[in-house]
C-alpha positions as CSV (number, residue, x, y, z in Angstrom):
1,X,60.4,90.0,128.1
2,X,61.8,89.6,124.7
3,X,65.1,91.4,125.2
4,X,65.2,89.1,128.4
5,X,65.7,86.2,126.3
6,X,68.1,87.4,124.1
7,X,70.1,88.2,126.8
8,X,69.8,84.2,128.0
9,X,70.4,83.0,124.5
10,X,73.3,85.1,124.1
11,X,74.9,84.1,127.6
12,X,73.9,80.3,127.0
13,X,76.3,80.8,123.2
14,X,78.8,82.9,124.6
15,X,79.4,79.9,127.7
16,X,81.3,77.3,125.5
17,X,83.5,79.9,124.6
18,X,84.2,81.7,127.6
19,X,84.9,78.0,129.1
20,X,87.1,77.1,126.3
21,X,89.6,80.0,127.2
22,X,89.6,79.5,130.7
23,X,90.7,75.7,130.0
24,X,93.2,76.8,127.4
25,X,94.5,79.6,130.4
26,X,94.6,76.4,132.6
27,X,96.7,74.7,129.8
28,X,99.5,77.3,129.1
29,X,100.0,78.0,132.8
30,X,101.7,74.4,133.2
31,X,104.0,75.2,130.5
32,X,107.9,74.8,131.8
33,X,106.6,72.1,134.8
34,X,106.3,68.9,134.5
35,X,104.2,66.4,132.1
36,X,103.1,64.6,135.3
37,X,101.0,68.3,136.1
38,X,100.0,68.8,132.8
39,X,98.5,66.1,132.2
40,X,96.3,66.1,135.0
41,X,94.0,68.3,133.1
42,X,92.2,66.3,130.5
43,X,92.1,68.6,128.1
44,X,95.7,69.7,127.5
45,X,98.2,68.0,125.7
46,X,102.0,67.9,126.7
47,X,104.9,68.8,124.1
48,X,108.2,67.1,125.1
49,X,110.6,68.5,123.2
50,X,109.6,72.6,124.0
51,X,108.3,71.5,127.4
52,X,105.1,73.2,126.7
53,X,101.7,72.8,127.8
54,X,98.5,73.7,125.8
55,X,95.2,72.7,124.7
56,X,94.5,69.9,122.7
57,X,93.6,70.7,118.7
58,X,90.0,68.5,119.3
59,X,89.1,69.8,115.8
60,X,91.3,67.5,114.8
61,X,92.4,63.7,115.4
62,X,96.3,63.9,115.6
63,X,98.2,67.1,116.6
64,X,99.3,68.8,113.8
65,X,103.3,68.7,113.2
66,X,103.7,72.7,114.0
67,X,102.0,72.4,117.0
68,X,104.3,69.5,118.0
69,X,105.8,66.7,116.6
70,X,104.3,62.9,117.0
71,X,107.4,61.8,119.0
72,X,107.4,64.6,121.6
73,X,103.6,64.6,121.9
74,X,102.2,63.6,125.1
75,X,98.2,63.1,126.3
76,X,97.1,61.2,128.8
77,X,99.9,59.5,130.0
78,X,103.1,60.8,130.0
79,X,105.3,57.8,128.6
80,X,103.6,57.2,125.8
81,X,104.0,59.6,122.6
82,X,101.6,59.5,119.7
83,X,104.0,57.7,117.6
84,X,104.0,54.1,119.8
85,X,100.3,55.1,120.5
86,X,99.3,54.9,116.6
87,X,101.7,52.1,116.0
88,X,100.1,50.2,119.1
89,X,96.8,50.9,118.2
90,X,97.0,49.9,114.1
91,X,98.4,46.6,115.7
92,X,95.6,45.6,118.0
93,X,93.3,46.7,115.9
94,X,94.5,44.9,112.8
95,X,95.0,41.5,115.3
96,X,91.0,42.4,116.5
97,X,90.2,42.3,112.7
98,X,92.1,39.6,111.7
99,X,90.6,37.5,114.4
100,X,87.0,38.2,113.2
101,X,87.7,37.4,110.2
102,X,88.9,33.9,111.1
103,X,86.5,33.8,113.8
104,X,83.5,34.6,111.0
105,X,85.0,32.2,108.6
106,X,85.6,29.4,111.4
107,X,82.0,29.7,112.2
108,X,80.7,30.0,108.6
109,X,82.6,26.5,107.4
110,X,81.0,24.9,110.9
111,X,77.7,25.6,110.6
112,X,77.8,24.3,106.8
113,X,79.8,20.8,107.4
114,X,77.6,20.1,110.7
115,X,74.1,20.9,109.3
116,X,73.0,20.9,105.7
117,X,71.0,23.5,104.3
118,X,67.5,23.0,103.0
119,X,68.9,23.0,99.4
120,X,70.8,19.6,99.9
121,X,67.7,18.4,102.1
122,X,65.1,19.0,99.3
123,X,67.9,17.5,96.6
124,X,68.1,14.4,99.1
125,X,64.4,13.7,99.2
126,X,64.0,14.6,94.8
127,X,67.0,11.9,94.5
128,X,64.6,9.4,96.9
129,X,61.6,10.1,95.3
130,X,63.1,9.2,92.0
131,X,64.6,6.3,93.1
132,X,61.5,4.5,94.2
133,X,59.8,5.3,91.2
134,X,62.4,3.6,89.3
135,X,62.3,1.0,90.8
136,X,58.2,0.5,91.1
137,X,58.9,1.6,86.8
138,X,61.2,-1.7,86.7
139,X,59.1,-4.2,88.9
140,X,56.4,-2.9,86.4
141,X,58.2,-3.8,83.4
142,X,59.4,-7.1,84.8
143,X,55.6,-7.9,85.7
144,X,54.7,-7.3,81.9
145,X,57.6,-8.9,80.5
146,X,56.7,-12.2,82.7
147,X,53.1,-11.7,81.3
148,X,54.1,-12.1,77.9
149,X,56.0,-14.4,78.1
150,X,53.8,-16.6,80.7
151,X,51.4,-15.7,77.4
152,X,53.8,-17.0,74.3
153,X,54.9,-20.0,76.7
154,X,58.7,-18.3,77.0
155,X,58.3,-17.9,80.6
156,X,61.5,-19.8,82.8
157,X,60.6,-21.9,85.2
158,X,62.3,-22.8,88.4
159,X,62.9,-26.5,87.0
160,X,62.8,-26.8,83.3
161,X,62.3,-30.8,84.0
162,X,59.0,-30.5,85.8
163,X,57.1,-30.8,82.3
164,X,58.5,-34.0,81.5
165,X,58.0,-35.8,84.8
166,X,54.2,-35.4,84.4
């Protein structure tokens, strides 16, 4: 049962492989047509200027140049080469970024201008609190002020000629 499994595990590695080659055969056997039929094949990538067809290098992001140069590469689509498709793509995604940014930034100044934060709330409500006791501190000090002098008879009157009409 043993050697069974082996066998299976073997077979199941092996697969990957074996299918690699045949889509790398599939490739090279468009080589000399057209861009159009090499390109149906997802896999394979189209080299304009020696009109070959082979696999594409999925190890790595970008072709490298002695494989094929950026302008003659083709994948996908057949008018676009990889030189216009970085250049295209550095520019939307640089807009994208941009726009975030801005976006981010727009939304950051917004929410501070319309609501304010608990800080300014708490500093709002310290500011009243010690305004009210200043001024229940100054009524206080004007009460004891007008004691003393209701006390050494120095306390104004309304109408300093109401003693004398008595």
């Amino acid at each position: 049962m043993a050697p069974a499994l082996r066998l299976c595990a073997l077979a199941l590695a092996l697969l990957p492989a074996v299918a690699a080659q045949e889509v790398a055969g599939d490739c090279r056997q468009y080589t000399n047509r057209s861009c159009e039929e090499c390109l149906k094949n997802v896999t394979c990538l189209w080299c304009a200027s020696s009109r070959r067809c082979m696999e594409y290098p999925v190890r790595r992001i970008l072709p490298p140049a002695d494989l094929c140069e950026l302008r003659s590469a083709r994948w996908g689509v057949c008018w676009v080469n990889f030189e216009a498709l970085i250049i295209a793509m550095s520019v939307v995604g640089g807009t994208l970024l941009i726009m975030l940014g801005v976006c981010c930034c727009c939304c950051c100044c917004k929410k501070k201008s319309k609501k304010p934060d608990k800080d300014d709330e708490r500093a709002a409500r310290e500011r009243e609190k010690r305004r009210v006791r200043q001024e229940e501190r100054r009524a206080e000090m004007k009460s004891r002020h007008d004691e003393i002098r209701r006390k050494y008879g120095l306390f104004k009157e309304e109408n300093p000629y109401a003693k004398f009409e008595n």
